[in-house]
MARTI-646510 format. One record per residue (C-alpha): chain; z negated, y, x negated. Coordinates in nm, 3 decimals, padded with zeros to 5 digits. Layout:
# MARTI-646510
unit A	w Z	v Y	u X
...
This chain:
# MARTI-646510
unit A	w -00.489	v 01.279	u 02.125
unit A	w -00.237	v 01.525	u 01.951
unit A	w -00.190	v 01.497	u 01.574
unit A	w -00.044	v 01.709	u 01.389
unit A	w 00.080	v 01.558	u 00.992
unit A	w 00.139	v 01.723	u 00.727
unit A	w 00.365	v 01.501	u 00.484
unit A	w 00.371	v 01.569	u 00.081
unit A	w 00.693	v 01.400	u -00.062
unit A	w 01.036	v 01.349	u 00.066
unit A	w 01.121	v 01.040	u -00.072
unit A	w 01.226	v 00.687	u 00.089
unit A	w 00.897	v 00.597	u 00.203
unit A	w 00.857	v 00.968	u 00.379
unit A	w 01.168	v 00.923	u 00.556
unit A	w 01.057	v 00.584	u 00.659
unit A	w 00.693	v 00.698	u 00.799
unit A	w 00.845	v 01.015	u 00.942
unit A	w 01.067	v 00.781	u 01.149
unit A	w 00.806	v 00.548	u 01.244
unit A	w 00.573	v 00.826	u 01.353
unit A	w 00.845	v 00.953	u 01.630
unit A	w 00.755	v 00.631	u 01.801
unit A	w 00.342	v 00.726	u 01.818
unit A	w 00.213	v 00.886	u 02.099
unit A	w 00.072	v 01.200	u 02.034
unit A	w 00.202	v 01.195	u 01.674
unit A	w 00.411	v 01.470	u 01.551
unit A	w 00.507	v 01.607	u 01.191
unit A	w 00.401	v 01.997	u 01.168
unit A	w 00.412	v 02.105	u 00.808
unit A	w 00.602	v 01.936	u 00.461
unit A	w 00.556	v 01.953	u 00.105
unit A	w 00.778	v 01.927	u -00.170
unit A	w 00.864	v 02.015	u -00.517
unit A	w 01.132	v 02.277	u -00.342
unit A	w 01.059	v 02.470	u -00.028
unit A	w 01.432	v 02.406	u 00.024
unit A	w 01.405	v 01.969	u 00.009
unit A	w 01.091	v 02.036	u 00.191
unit A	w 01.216	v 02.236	u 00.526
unit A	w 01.562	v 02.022	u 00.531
unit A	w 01.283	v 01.733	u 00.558
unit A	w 01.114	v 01.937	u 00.856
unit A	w 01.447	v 02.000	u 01.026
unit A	w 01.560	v 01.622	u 00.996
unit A	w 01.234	v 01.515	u 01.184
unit A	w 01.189	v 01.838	u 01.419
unit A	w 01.092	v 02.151	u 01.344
unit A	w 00.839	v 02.128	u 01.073
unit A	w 00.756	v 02.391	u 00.836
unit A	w 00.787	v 02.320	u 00.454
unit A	w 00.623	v 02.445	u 00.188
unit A	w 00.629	v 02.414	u -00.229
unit A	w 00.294	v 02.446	u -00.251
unit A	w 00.048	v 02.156	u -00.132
unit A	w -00.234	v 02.395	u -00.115
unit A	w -00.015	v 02.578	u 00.093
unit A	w 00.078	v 02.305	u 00.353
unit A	w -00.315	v 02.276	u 00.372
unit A	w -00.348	v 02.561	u 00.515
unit A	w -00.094	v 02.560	u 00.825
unit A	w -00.223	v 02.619	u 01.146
unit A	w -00.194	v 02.240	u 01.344
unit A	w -00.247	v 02.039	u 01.089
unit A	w -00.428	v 01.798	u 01.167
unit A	w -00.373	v 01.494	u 00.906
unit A	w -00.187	v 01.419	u 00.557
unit A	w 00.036	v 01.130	u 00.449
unit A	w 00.087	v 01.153	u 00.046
unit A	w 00.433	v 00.989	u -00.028
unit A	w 00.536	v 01.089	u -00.362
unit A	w 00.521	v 00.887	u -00.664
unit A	w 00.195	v 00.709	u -00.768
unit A	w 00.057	v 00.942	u -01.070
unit A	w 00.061	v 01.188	u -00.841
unit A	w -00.125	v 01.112	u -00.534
unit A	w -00.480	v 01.133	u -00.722
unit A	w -00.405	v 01.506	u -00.725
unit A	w -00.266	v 01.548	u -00.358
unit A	w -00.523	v 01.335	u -00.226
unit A	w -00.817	v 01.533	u -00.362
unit A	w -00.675	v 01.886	u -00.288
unit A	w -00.658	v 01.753	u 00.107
unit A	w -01.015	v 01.607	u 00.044
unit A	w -01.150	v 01.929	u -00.063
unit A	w -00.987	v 02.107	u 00.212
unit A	w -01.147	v 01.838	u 00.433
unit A	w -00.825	v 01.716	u 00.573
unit A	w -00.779	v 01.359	u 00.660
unit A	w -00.556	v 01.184	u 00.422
unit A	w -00.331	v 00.903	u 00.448
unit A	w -00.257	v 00.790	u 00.074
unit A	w 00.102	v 00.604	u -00.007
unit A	w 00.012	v 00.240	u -00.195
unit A	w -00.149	v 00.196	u -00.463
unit A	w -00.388	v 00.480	u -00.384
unit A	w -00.324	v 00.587	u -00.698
unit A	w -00.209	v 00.488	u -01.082
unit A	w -00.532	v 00.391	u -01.196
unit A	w -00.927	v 00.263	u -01.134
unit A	w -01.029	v 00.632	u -01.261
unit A	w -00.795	v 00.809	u -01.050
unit A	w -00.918	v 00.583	u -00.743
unit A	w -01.254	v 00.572	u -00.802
unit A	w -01.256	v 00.955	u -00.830
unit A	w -01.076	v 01.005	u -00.457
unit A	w -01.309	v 00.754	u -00.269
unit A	w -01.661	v 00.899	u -00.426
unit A	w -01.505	v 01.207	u -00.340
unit A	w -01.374	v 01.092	u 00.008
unit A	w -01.734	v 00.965	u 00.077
unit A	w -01.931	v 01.291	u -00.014
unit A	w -01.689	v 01.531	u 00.144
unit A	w -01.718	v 01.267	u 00.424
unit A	w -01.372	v 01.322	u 00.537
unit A	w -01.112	v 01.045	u 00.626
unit A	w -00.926	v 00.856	u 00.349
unit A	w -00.699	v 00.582	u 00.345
unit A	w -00.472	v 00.392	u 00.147
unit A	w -00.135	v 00.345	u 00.329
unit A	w -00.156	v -00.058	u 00.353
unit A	w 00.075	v -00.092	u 00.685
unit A	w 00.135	v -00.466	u 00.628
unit A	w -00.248	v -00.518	u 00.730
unit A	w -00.136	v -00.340	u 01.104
unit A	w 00.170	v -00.552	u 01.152
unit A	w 00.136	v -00.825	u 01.456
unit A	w 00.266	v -01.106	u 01.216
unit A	w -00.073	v -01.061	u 01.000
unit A	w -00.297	v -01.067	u 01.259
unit A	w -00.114	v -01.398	u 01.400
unit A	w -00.177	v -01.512	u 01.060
unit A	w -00.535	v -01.382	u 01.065
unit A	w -00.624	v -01.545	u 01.373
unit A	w -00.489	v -01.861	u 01.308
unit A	w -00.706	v -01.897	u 01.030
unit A	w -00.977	v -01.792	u 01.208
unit A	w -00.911	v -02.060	u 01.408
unit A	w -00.967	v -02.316	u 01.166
unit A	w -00.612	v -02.497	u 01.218
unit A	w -00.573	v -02.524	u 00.846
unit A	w -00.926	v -02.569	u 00.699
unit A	w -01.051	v -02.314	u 00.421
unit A	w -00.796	v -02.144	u 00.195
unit A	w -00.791	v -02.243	u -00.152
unit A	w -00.453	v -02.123	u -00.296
unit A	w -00.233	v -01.828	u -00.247
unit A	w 00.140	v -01.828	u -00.356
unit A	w 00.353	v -01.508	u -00.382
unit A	w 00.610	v -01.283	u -00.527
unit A	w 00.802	v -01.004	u -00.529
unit A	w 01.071	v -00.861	u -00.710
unit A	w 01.480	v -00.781	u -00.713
unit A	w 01.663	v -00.600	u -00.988
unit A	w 01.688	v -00.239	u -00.946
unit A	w 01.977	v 00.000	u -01.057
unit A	w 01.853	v 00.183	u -01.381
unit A	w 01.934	v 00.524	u -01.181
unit A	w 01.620	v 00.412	u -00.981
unit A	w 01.392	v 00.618	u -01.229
unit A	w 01.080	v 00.525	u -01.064
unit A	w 01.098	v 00.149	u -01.192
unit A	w 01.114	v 00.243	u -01.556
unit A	w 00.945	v 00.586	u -01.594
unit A	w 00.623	v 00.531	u -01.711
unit A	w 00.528	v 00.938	u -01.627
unit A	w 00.641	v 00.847	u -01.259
unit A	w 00.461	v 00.510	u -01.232
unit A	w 00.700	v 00.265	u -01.317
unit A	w 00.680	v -00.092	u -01.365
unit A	w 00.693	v -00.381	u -01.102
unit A	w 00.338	v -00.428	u -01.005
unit A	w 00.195	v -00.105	u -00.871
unit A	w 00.545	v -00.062	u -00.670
unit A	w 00.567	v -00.411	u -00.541
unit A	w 00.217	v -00.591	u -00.618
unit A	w 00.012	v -00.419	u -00.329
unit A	w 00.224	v -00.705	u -00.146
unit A	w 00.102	v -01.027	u -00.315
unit A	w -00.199	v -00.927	u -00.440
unit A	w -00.300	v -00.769	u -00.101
unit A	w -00.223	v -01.060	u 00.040
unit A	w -00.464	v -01.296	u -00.163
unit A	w -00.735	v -00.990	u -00.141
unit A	w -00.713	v -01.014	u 00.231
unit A	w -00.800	v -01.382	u 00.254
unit A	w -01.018	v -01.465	u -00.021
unit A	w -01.163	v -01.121	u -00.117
unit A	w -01.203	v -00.997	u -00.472
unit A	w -01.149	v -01.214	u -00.725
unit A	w -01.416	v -01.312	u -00.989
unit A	w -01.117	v -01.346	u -01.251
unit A	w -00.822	v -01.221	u -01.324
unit A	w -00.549	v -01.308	u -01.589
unit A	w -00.184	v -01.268	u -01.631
unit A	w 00.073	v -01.284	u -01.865
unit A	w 00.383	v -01.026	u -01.901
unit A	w 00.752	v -00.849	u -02.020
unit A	w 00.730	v -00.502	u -02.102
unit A	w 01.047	v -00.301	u -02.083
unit A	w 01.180	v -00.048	u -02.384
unit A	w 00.944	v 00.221	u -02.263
unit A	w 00.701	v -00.011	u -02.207
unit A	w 00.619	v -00.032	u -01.789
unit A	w 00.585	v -00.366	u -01.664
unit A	w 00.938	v -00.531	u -01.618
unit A	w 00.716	v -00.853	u -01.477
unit A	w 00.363	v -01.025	u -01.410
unit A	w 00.265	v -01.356	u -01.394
unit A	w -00.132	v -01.354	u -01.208
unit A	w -00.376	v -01.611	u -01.198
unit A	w -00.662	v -01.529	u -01.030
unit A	w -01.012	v -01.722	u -00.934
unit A	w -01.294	v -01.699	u -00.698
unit A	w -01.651	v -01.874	u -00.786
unit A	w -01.547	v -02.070	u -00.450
unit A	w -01.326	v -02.256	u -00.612
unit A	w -00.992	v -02.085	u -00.469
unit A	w -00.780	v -01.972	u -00.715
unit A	w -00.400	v -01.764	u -00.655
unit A	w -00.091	v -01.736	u -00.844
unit A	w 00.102	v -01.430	u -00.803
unit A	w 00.384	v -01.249	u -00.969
unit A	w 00.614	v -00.905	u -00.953
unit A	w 00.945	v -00.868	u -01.080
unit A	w 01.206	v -00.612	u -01.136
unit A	w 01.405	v -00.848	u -01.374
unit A	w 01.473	v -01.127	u -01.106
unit A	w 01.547	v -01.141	u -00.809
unit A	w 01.257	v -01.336	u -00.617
unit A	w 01.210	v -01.548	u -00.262
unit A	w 00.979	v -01.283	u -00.149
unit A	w 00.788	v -01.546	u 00.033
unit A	w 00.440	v -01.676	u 00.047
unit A	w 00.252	v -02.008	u 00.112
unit A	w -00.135	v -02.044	u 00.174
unit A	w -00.248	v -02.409	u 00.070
unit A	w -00.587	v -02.502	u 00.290
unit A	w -00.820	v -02.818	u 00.309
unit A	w -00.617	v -02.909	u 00.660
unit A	w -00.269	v -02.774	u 00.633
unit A	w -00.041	v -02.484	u 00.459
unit A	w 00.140	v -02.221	u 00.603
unit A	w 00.466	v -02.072	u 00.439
unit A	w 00.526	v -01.692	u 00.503
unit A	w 00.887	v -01.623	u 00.504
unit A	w 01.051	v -01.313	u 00.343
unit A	w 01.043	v -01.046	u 00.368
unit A	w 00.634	v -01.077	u 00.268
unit A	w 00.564	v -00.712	u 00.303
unit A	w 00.684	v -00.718	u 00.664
unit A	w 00.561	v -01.081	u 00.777
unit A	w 00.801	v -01.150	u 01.015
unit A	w 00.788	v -01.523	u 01.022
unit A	w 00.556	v -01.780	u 00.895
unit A	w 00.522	v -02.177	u 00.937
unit A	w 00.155	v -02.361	u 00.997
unit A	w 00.204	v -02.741	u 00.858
unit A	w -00.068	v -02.954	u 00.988
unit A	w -00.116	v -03.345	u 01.022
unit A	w -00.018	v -03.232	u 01.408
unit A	w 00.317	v -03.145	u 01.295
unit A	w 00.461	v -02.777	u 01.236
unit A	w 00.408	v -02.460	u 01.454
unit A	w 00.632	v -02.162	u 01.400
unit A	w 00.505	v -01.794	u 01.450
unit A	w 00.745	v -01.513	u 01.457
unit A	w 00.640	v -01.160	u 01.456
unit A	w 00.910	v -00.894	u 01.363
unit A	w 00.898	v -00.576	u 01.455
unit A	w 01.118	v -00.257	u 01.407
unit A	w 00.935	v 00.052	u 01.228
unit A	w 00.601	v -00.142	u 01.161
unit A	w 00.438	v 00.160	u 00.975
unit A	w 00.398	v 00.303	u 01.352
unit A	w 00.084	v 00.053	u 01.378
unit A	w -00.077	v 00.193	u 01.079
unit A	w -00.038	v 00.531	u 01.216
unit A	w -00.159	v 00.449	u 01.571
unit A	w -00.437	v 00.272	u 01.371
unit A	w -00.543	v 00.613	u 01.178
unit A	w -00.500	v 00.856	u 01.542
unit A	w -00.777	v 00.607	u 01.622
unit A	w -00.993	v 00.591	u 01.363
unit A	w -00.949	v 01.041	u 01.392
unit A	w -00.996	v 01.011	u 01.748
unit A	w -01.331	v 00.778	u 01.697
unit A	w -01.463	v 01.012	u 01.453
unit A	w -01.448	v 00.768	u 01.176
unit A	w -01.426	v 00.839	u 00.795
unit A	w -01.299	v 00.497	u 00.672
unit A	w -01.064	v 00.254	u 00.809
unit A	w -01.282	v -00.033	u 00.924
unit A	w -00.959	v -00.263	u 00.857
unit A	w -00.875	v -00.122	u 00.524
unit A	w -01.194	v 00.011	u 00.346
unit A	w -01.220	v 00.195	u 00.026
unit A	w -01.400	v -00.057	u -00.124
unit A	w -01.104	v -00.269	u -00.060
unit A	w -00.865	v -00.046	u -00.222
unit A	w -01.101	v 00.001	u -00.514
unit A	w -01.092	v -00.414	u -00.547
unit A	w -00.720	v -00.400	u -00.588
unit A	w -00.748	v -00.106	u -00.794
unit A	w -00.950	v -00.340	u -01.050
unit A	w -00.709	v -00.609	u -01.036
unit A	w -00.452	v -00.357	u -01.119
unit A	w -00.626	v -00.232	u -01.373
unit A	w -00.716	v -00.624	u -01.540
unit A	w -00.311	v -00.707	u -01.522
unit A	w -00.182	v -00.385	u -01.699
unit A	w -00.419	v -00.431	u -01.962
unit A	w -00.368	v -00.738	u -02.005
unit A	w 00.028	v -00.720	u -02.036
unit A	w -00.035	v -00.407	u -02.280
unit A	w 00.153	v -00.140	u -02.039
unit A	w 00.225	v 00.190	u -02.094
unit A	w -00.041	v 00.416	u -01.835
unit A	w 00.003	v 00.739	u -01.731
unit A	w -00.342	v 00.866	u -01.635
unit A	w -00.381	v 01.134	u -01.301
unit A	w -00.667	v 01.240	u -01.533
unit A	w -00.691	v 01.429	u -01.848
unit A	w -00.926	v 01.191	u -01.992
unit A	w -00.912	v 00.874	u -01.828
C-alpha cells in the first residue's frame, strides 16, 4: 500500500518523522504546509519532491494525498486536525493531541462522526523496547504493578520560545509529560485521582510538576516534568514480585532491568528512527480500513487529556485555549 502524507509544520519533530518515514515501505511525503510557502517547499525539496503550500486547506486538497501528520506547536493542532477531519483525511496528530480537554474532546467526537482516522502521535507505544516491557508483564515475572516512577526534564535555552510562550504551548508538561504520564496510563489505566504540586515561570507556563496519582486498586504513581533541572529521564515500575528500572532515555525505551528474587534480566531494545513503527502502524490501520488505532485509542488520549487538564489547574498555569470559549 502507497501513502501519500501531507505534513503541516516544519519544525524538529517534522524533520524527525519526515526522516523516519523514508524508511516505510510504501510511505512517501507528497504535499507540506507551513506558515510560508517558501519554509514549506524547502521542506518538500529536503525530503523529495513535495509540494508546499501556506494554506492547510490548500495542502488538503492536493491530488495523492493520502494522510496528514500535524507537527506544529500544540495550540494549534485542534485547528489543523479538524480542517483534515472535515475534509475526511486521515490525521496523524503531534503529542498532546492538543492544548486542552475542550480542544481534544472536540477533534475525537468529531473524528468519530465524520468516521475518519485520527490519532495522536504516541510513537513510544510502537517501539520494540515497550512491547518487551509489555510482554514481560504480561508474563507475570513481576506480579501486579503498584507504583510508577518517572521524569523528564533538562534546561532549555530561553531562545527555545516554545518552553516559555504560553500562546505557543509552553511549559514542561504538555512538551515532555506525554512521556511519564503515558507511561503510568499504559499500565494502570486512568487514574481515579490526580494531584500535583508546581513552579510557574514569569509568564506563568509550567517551569515544573510534581504528580501523584491513584487508582481505586490501590496503585498509585509519582511523576514529574521539568524544564528547570536537568532530570535522570528514567523510570522504575515497583510490582508485588519484582521491579524493573527503565533506563534513559524514557521516551525511546532503549534499555530496561527486571529485578526478581531469580536475580536480574536485562532487555535492550534500541532502535534508530523509532517513529517509523508508528507510521507502519497507521499504513495498517489505513490499509485495514480502520478509524482508530486499536493500540492508541481516542479514549486513551482523552484520559491523558484529563490528567493534563487536573495538573495545570492545579499548578494555576497560564492556558491558551484552541477555542474561543473554552
Amino acid at each position: 500500500m502507497t501513502v501519500g502524507w501531507g505534513f503541516v509544520g516544519t519544525g524538529g519533530i517534522a524533520r524527525t518523522v519526515a526522516t523516519a518515514l523514508e524508511l516505510v515501505p510504501g510511505g512517501r511525503l507528497v504535499a507540506v504546509a507551513s506558515r510560508t510557502a517558501e519554509r514549506a517547499a524547502a521542506f518538500g525539496a529536503e525530503f523529495g519532491d513535495a509540494t508546499g503550500y501556506d494554506d492547510v486547506s490548500a495542502m488538503l486538497a492536493h491530488p495523492g494525498l493520502d494522510a496528514v501528520y500535524i507537527a506544529t506547536p500544540h495550540p494549534q493542532h485542534h485547528a489543523a486536525a479538524r480542517a483534515a477531519l472535515l475534509a475526511g483525511v486521515p490525521v496523524l496528530v503531534e503529542k498532546p493531541l492538543t492544548a486542552t480537554l475542550a480542544a481534544a474532546e472536540d477533534l475525537v467526537a468529531l473524528a468519530r462522526e465524520r468516521g475518519v482516522f485520527c490519532m495522536e502521535a504516541w510513537w513510544t507505544r510502537f517501539l520494540p523496547g515497550t512491547q518487551a516491557l509489555l510482554d514481560v508483564l504480561a508474563s507475570g515475572a513481576v506480579g501486579d504493578v503498584r507504583s510508577v516512577h518517572a521524569d523528564l526534564g533538562f534546561v532549555p535555552e530561553e531562545s527555545a520560545t516554545r518552553f516559555w510562550d504560553p500562546a505557543i504551548g509552553g511549559g514542561s508538561l504538555l512538551d515532555l509529560g506525554p512521556y511519564p504520564v503515558g507511561l503510568a496510563h499504559l499500565l494502570l489505566g486512568a487514574p481515579d485521582r490526580v494531584q500535583a504540586v508546581g513552579t510557574l515561570t514569569e509568564r506563568g507556563v509550567d517551569r515544573q510538576v510534581a504528580m501523584a496519582l491513584g487508582w481505586a486498586s490501590g496503585a498509585v504513581a509519582a511523576l514529574s516534568t521539568t524544564i528547570a533541572a536537568q532530570a535522570s529521564g528514567r523510570a522504575w515500575i515497583e510490582a508485588t514480585g519484582g521491579w524493573i528500572e527503565v533506563d534513559a532515555p524514557l521516551p525511546a525505551l532503549p534499555r530496561f532491568t527486571v529485578h526478581t528474587s531469580a536475580g536480574e534480566q536485562v532487555h535492550e531494545h534500541a532502535v534508530a528512527h523509532g517513529h517509523r513503527f508508528m507510521l507502519e502502524h497507521v499504513h495498517t490501520c489505513l490499509e485495514q480500513g480502520l478509524t482508530e488505532s486499536p493500540l492508541v485509542l481516542l479514549e486513551r488520549s482523552l484520559e491523558v487529556a484529563r490528567t493534563f487538564e487536573a495538573v495545570l489547574d492545579q499548578v494555576g498555569a497560564v492556558r491558551h485555549h484552541e477555542l474561543g470559549d473554552a
